[in-house]
PAZAPA-4460 file (N, C-alpha, C; in steps of 0.05 Angstrom, whole numbers, plus 32768, in hexadecimal, padded with zeros to 4 digits):
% residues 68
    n_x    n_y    n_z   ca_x   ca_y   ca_z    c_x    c_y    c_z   seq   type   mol
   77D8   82FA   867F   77F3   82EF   8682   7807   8302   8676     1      X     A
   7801   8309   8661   7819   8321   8658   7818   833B   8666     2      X     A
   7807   833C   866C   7800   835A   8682   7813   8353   86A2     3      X     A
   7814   8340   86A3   7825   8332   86BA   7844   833B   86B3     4      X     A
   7850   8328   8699   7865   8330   8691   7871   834B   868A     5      X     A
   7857   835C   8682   785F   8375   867E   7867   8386   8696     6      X     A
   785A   8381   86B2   785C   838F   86C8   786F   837F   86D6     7      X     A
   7881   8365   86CF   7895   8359   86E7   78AC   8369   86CB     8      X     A
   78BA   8379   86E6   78D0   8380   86DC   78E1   8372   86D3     9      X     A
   78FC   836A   86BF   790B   8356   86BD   7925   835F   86CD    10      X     A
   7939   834D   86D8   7945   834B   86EC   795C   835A   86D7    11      X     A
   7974   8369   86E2   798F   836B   86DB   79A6   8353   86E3    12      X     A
   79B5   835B   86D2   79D1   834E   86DD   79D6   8354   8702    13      X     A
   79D3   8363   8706   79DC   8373   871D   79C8   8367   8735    14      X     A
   79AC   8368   872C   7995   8363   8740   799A   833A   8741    15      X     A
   79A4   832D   872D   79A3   8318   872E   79B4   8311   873B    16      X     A
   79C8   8318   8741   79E9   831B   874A   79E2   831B   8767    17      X     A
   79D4   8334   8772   79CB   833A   878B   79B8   8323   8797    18      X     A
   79A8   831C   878D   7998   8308   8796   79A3   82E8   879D    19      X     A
   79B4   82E6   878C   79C6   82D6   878E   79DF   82CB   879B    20      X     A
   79E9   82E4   879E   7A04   82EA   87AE   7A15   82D9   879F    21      X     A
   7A11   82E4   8786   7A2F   82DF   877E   7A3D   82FC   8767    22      X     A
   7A50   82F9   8754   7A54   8316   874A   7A4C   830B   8732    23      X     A
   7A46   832F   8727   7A3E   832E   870B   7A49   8320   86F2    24      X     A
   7A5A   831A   86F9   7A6B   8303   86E4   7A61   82F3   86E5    25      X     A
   7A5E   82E0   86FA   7A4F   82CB   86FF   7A35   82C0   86EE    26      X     A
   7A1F   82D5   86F8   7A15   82CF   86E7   7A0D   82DE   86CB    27      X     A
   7A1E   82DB   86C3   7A23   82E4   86A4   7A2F   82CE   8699    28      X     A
   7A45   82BE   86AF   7A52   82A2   8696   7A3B   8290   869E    29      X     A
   7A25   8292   86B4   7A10   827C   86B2   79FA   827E   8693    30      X     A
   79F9   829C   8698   79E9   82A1   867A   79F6   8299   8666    31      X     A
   7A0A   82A0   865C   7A20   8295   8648   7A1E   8277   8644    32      X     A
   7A23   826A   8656   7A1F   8244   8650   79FE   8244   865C    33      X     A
   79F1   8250   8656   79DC   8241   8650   79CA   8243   8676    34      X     A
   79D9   823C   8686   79C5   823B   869F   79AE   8248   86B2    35      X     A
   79B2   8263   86A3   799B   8273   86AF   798F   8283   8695    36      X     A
   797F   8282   868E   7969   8296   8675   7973   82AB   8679    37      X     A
   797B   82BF   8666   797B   82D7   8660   7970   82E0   8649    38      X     A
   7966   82FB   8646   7965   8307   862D   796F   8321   862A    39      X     A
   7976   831F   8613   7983   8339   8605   7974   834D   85F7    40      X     A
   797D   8369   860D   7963   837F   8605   7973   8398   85FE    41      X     A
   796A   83AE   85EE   7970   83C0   85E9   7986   83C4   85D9    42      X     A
   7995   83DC   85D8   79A3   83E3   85C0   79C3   83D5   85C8    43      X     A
   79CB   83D0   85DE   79E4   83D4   85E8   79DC   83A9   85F1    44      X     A
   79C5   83A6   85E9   79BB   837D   85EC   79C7   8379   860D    45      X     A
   79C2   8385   861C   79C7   8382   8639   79B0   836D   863B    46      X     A
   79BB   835E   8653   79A5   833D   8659   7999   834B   8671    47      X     A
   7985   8338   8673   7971   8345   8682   795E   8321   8688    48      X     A
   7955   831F   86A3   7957   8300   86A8   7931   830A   86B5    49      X     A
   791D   82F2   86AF   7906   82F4   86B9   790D   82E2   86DB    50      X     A
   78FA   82F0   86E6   78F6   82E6   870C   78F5   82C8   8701    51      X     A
   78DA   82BD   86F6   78DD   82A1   86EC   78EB   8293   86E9    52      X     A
   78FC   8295   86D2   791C   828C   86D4   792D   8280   86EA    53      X     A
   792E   829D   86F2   7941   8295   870D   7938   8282   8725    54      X     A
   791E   8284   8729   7916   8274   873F   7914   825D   8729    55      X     A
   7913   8252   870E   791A   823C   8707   7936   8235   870B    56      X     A
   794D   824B   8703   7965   823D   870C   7968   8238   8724    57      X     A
   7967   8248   873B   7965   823A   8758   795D   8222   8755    58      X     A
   7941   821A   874D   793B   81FD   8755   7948   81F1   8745    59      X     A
   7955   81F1   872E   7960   81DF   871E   797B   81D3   8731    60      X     A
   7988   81ED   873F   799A   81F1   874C   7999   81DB   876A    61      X     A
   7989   81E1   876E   7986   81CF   878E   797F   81B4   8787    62      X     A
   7971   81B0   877A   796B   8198   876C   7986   8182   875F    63      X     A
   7994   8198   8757   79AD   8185   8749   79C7   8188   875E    64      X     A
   79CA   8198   8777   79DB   818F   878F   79CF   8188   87A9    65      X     A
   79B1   8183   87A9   79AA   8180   87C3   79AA   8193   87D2    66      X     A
   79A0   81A9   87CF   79A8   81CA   87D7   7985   81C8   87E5    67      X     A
   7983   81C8   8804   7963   81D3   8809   7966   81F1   8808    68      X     A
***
């Protein structure tokens, strides 16, 4: 299982943004209040979001507007 985590890359601001279609701001104030997991890496604490996550916020997401 950690050998898993070690080889799934973690997502950027930018790659999450893309996937998403929305802008990088976006989700940065979702990280900020809390709605999507981030962590803070390296020297400059840039966030950095696991695949997991996000397909949890999607479903959290469709789930709480009725989104198929």
């Amino acid at each position: 299982m950690v050998q898993d985590e070690i080889l799934t890359p973690l997502l950027t601001v930018r790659d999450v943004a893309r996937l998403l279609r929305v802008h990088n701001n976006t989700v940065r104030r979702w990280s900020d209040r809390g709605l999507l997991q981030s962590y803070r890496i390296g020297p400059r604490n840039e966030r950095r979001f696991k695949r997991e996550d996000l397909v949890a916020f999607i479903s959290d997401y469709k789930s709480m507007y009725g989104v198929e």
